[in-house]
C-alpha positions in Angstrom: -41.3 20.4 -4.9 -40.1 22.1 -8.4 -37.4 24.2 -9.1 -35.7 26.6 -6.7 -34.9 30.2 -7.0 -32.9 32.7 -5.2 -36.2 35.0 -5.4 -39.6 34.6 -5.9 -41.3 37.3 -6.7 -45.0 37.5 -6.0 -46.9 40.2 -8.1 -46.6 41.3 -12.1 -47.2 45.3 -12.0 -44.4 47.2 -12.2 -43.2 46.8 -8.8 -42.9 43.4 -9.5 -41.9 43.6 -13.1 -39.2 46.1 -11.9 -37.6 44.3 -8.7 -37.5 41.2 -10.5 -35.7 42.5 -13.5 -33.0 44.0 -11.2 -32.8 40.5 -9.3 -32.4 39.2 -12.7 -29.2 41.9 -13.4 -27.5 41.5 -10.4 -27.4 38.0 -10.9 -29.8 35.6 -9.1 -32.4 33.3 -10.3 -36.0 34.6 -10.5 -39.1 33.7 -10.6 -42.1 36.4 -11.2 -45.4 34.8 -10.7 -48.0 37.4 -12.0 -52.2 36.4 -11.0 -52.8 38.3 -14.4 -55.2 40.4 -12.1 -55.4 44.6 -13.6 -52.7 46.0 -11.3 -52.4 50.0 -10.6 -49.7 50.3 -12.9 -51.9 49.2 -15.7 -54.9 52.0 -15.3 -52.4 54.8 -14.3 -51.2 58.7 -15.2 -47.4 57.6 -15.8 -46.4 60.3 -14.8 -43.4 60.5 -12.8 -43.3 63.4 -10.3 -39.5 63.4 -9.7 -39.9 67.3 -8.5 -41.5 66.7 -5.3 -39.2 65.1 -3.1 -39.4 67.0 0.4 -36.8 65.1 2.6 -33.2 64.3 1.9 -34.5 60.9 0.9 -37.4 61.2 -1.3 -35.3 64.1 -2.5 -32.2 61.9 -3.5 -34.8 58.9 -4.7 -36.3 60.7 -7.4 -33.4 62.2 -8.5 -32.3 59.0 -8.9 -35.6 57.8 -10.3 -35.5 60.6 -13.5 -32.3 60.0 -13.9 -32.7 56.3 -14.4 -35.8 56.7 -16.3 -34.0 58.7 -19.1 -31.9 55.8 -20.0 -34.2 52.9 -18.8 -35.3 52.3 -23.0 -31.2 51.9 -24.0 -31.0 49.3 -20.9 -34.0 47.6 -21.3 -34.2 47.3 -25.1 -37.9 48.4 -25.7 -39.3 51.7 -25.3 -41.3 52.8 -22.5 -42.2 56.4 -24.5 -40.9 58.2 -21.5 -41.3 62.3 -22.3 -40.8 65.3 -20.3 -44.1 67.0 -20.2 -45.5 70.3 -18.5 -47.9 69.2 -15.4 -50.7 71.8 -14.3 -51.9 72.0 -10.8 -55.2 73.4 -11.0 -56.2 75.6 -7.8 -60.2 75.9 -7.1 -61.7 79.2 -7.6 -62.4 79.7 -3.2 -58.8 79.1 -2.2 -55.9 81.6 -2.5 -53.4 81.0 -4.7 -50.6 82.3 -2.9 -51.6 79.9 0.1 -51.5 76.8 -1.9 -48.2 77.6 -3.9 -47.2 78.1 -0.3 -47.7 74.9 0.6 -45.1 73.2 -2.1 -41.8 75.1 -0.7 -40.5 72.3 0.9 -40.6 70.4 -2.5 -37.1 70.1 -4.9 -38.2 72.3 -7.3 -40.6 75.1 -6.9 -43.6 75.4 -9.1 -44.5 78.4 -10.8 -47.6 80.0 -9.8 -49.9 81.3 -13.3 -53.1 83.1 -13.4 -56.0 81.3 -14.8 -55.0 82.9 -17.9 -51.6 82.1 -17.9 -53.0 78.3 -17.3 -55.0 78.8 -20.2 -52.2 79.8 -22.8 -50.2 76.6 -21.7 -53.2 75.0 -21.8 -55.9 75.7 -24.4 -58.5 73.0 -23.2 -58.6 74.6 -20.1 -61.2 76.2 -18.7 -59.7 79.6 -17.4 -63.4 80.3 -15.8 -63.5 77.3 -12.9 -59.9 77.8 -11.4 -58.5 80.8 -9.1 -55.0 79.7 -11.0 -52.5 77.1 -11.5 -49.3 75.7 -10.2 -46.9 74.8 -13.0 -44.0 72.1 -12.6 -42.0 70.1 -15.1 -42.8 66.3 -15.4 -42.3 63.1 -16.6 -44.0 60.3 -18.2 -44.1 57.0 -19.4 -46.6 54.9 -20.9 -47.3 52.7 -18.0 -48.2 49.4 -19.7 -44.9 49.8 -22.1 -42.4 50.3 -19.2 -44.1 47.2 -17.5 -43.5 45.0 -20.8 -40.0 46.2 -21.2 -39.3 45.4 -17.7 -40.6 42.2 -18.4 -38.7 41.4 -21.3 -35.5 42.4 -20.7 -36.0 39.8 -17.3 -36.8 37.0 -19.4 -33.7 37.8 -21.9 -31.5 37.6 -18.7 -33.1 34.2 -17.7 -35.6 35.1 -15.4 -38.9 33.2 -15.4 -42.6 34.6 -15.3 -45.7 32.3 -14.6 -49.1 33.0 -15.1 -50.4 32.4 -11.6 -52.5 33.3 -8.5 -50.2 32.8 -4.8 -52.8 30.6 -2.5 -50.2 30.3 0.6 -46.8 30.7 1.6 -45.1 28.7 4.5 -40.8 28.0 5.9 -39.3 24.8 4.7 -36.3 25.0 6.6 -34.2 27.8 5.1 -36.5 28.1 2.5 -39.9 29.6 1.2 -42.5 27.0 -0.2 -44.7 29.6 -2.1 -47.9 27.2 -3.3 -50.3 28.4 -6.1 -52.8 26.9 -8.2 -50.9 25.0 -10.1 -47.9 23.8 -7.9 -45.5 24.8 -4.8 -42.4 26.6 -5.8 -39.4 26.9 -3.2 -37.5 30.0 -3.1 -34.6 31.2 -0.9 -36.3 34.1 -0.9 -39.8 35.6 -1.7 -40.6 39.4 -2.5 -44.9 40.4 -1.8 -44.7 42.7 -4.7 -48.7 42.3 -5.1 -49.7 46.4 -4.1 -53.1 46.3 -2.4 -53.0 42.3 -2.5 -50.0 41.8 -0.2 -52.1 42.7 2.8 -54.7 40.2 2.7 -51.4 37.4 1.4 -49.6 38.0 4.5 -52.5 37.8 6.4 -53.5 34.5 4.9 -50.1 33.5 6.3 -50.4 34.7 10.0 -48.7 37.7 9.3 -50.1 41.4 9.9 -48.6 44.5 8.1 -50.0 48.1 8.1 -50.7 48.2 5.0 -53.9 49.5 3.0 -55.1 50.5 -0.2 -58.0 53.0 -2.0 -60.5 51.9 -5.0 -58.8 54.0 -8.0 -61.5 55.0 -10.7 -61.5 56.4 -14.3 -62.5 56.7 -17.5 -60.2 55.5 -20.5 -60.5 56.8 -23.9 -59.8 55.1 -26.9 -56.9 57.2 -29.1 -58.9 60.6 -29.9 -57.9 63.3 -32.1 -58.2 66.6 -29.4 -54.8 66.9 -27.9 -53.9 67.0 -24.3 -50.8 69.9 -23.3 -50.1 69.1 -19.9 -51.0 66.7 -17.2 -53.6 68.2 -14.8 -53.9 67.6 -11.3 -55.7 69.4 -8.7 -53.2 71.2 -6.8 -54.2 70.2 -3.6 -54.8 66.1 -3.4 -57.9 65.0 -1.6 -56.2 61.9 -1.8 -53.5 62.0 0.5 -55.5 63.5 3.3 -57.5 60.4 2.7 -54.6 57.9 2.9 -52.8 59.6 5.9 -56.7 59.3 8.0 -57.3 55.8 6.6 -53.9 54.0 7.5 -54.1 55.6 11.4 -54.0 53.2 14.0 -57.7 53.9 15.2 -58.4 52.4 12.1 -56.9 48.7 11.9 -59.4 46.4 12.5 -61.6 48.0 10.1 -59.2 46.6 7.7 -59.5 43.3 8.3 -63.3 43.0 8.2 -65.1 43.4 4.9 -68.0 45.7 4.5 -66.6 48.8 6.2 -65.7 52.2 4.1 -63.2 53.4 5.8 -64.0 57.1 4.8 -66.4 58.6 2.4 -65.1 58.4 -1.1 -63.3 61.2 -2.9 -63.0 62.9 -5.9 -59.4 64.4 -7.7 -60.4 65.6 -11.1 -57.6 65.0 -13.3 -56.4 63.8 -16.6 -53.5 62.2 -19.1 -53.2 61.6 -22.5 -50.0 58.8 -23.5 -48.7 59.0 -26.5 -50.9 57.0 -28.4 -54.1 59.6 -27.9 -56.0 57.7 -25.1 -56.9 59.7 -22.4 -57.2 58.4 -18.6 -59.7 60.4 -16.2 -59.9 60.6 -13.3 -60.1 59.9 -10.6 -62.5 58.8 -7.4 -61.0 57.2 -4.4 -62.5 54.7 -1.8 -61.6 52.8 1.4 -63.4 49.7 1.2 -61.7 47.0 3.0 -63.4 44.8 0.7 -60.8 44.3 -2.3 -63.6 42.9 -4.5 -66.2 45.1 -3.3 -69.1 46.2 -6.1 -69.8 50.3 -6.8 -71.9 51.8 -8.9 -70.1 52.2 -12.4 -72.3 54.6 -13.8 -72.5 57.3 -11.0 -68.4 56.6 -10.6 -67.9 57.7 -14.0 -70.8 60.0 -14.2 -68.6 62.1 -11.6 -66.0 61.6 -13.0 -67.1 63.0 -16.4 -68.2 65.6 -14.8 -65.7 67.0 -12.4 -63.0 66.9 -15.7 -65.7 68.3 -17.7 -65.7 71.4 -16.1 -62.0 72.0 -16.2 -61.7 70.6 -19.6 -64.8 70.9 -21.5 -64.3 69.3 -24.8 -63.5 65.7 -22.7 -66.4 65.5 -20.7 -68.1 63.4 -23.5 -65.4 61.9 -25.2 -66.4 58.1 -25.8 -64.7 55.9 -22.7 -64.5 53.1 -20.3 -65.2 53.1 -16.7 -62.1 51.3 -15.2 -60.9 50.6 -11.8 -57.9 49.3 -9.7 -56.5 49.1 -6.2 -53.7 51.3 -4.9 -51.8 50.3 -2.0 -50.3 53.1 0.6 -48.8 53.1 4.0 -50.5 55.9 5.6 -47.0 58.0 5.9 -46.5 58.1 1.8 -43.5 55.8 1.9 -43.4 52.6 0.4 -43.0 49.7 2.7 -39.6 47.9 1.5 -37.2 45.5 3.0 -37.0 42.1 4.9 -40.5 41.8 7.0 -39.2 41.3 10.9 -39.5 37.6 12.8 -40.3 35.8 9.0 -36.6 35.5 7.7 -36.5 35.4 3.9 -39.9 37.2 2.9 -39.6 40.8 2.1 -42.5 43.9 1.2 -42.1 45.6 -1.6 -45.0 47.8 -1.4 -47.2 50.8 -0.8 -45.5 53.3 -3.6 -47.6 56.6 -3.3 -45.0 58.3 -6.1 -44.5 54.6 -8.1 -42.8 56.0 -11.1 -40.6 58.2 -9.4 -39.3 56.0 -6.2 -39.8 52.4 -7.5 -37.2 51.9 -10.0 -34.5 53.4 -8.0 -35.9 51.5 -5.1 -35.8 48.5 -6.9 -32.1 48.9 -8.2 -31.2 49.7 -4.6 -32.6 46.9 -3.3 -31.1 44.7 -5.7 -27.7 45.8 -4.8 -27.9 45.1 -1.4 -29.4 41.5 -1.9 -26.1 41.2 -4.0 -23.7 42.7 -2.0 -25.3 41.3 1.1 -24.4 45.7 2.3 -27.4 47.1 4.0 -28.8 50.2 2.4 -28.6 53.2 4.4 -32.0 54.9 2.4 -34.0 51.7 2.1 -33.1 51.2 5.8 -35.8 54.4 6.2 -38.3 52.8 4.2 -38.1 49.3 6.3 -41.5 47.8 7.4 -40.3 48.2 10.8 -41.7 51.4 10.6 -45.1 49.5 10.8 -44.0 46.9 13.6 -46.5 43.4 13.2 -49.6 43.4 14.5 -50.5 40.3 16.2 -52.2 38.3 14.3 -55.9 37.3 14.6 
């Protein structure tokens, strides 16, 4: 057996990067192991939608959330390029405008509703033709693979520890965690599944079942380009949580654990980004497949893709680009999935972030203060996996 930590943290996207920096602050020893597998975090917008909080507690997180994020670069000692930007929520030409603003009034801030030519003034790329309007919001972004490093930097500089690795098993040495990869078994006091769409099939390696489930992300990447980007655009109404809510139902659990099944058919939310660099990231179709390594076919993917953003923003349709994709975990109630997993004392879930930038990093630091103070927290008590009790094992 090697060194032992306080916490091991299993997974290096940002909700791993993240909670273990915060570990790191409030004291205890950590160890990150990252399978240097693409995580989410790596192929997504940024964008940090700390306006659309609906309850008192997604309200008070991303409060929290933009309010940590505008001081994150001073604290951390890199910069993330985190910007406030203008986000567009396109509305499709057969539904009413007034009906789909409608539909946002429970959110912290209300959007503004614009005529397709209103839209277009914000946003000259825009195609005012293809849309029956737009929702406008204020926003804010970060370049997703920056805010990652400096996360993981500033955790090194307080002693923290990240290995290159891939988690084979995990199994209770007495009061402790032997987590075993590749390369060795590493004994922690604790362990944290930060591995998004991973931590389902990890647990369940280790005889223990969590509702949780995750989508296919795909896009196209752009290298830097010269046309400039005004806004982020979204489609105002989100195939994709109708998806998640369907796919993470009951009805639907032992789908999850047999490979081969689509869950749903796939779907498509035309979109698009550009970071502060000039690349652009399009997107995006979602699948089901229970399969995490499951094969699709590129070309059409992206084809689609090119498409769909085309005919919003026609001077990026054929902008030269990569096909990319990622998994996405979710819960099937769009919160994450955080705190000590019940009857398997000292492993926790840190997962299942449908609004990442927003909720994680206040999540994170939350967390981390209750591990120190040994207080519970009364908002991450709401986000507990016993919302999801275990499902017996197979």
């Amino acid at each position: 057996m090697t060194q032992s930590y306080d916490w091991i943290v299993v997974g290096g996207g940002l909700a791993g990067c993240a909670l273990g920096y915060e570990l790191a602050r409030a004291g205890f020893t950590v160890l990150l192991i990252d399978p240097d597998r693409h995580s989410a975090t790596r192929y997504s917008y940024g964008g940090i939608a700390y306006w659309s909080g609906t309850t008192p507690l997604t309200q008070q997180l991303c409060q929290e959330g933009i309010a940590l994020h505008r001081q994150l670069p001073q604290e951390l000692g890199a910069e993330t390029h985190f910007c406030d930007i203008n986000l567009l929520l396109t509305i499709d030409p057969d539904r009413n405008p007034t009906e789909v603003a409608a539909a946002y009034a429970s959110c912290a801030l209300l959007p503004t509703l614009l005529s397709p030519q209103d839209a277009h003034q914000l946003e000259p790329l825009l195609n005012p033709a293809v849309i029956a309007g737009a929702l406008q919001l204020p926003h804010g972004q970060v370049c997703p693979e920056a805010l990652m490093a400096a996360y993981r930097q500033a955790l090194q500089q307080l002693g923290g520890e990240i290995l290159q690795d891939t988690v084979t098993g995990m199994q209770p040495t007495g009061s402790a965690q032997a987590v075993k990869t590749a390369l060795a078994t590493y004994s922690g006091a604790n362990v944290a599944i930060c591995a998004g769409a991973w931590s389902r099939a990890l647990l369940k390696a280790a005889g223990y079942a969590v509702r949780l489930y995750f989508t296919q992300a795909e896009l196209v990447e752009t290298p830097p380009v010269e046309v400039r980007l005004h806004s982020l655009i979204m489609p105002a109404e989100l195939k994709r949580f109708g998806m998640e809510a369907t796919a993470g139902q009951a009805d639907t659990e032992p789908l999850w654990d047999e490979p081969g099944h689509e869950i749903l058919p796939p779907i498509l939310d035309a979109g698009v980004v550009q970071l502060q660099d000039g690349r652009l990231r399009m997107g995006q179709v979602s699948r089901t497949l229970t399969d995490p390594l499951a094969v699709v076919d590129a070309e059409a993917s992206e084809a689609a893709i090119r498409a769909a953003v085309g005919r919003l923003l026609p001077a990026l349709e054929h902008l030269p680009g990569q096909w990319c994709c990622c998994l996405v975990s979710f819960s099937g109630d769009r919160l994450p999935l955080v705190g000590a997993l019940p009857a398997w004392e000292g492993v926790h879930l840190f997962a299942g972030f449908s609004n990442p930038f927003a909720l994680l990093p206040p999540v994170a630091r939350r967390f981390a203060q209750a591990a120190a103070t040994g207080q519970a927290d009364e908002l991450l008590a709401q986000l507990a996996p016993s919302r999801f009790p275990p499902l017996a094992s197979q």
